[in-house]
PLY file of the C-alpha trace (Angstrom):
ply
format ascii 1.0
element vertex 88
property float x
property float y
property float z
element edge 87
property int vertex1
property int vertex2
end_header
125.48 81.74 116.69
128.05 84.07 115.31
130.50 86.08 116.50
130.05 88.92 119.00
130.90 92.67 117.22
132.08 95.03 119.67
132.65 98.45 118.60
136.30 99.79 119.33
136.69 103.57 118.59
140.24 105.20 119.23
141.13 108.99 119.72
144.25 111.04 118.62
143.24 113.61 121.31
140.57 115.01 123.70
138.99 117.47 121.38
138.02 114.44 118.97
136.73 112.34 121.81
134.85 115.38 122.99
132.99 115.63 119.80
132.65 112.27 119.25
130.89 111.97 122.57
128.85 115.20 121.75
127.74 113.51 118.37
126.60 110.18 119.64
124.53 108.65 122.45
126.36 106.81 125.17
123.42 104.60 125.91
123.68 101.87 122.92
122.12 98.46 123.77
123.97 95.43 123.13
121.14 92.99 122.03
121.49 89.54 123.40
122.85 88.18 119.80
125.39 90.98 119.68
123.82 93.31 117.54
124.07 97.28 118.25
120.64 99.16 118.62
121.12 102.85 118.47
118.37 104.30 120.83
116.39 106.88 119.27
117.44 110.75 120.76
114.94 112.88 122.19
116.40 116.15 122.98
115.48 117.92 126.43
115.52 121.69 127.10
116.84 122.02 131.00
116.94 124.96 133.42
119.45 124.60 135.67
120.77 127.77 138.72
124.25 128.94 137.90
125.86 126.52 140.72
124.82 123.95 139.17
125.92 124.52 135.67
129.38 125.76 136.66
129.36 122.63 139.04
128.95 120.60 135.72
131.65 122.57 133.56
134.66 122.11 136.10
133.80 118.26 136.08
133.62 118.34 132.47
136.89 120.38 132.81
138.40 118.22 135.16
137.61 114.95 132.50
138.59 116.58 129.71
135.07 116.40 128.28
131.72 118.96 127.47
129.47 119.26 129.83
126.50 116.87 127.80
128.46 114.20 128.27
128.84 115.10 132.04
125.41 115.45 132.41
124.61 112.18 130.45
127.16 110.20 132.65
125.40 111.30 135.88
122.06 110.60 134.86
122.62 107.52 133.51
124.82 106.65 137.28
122.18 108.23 139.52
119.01 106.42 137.34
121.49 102.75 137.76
122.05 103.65 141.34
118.20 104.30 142.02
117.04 101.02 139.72
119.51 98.79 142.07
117.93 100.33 145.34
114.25 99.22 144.38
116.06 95.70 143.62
117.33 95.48 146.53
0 1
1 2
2 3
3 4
4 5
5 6
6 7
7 8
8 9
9 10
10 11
11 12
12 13
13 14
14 15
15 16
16 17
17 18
18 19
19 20
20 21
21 22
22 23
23 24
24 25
25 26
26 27
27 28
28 29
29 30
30 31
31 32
32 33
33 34
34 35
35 36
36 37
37 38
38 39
39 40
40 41
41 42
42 43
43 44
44 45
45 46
46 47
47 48
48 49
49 50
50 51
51 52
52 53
53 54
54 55
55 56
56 57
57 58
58 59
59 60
60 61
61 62
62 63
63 64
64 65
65 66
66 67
67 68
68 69
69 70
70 71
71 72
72 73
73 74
74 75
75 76
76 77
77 78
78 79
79 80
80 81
81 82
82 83
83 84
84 85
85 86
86 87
């Protein structure tokens, strides 16, 4: 069995990581061997009440990031949070 690849990627500043993260998916899958699979994207349309979305843009202003990558990172916490409940 080979080595592992992990993939490394290093910013100069926010506005590159920003649309780096805007570019690509933050949910690649590490398969057991260490190879990357790129999940195929299926873009959603979403409509959300003005709370909400200016909830989502200070957080995103707060981490220095766009709000799709907010809104990614929250799913992706609140659908890990819900999956370790039903383990439970």
């Amino acid at each position: 069995m080979g080595k592992k690849k992990f993939i490394s990627k290093k910013f100069d500043s926010s506005k590159k990581m920003d649309a780096f993260l805007e570019e690509e998916d933050l949910g690649y899958l590490f398969a057991s061997h260490g190879e990357v699979q790129i999940p195929k994207i299926h873009k959603v349309n979403l409509d959300l009440p003005e709370w909400l979305v200016a909830q989502l843009d200070f957080e995103a202003t707060r981490a220095g990031i766009s709000r799709q990558p907010v809104i990614k990172l929250l799913l992706i916490q609140k659908l890990e949070e819900e999956r370790r409940k039903r383990s439970a």
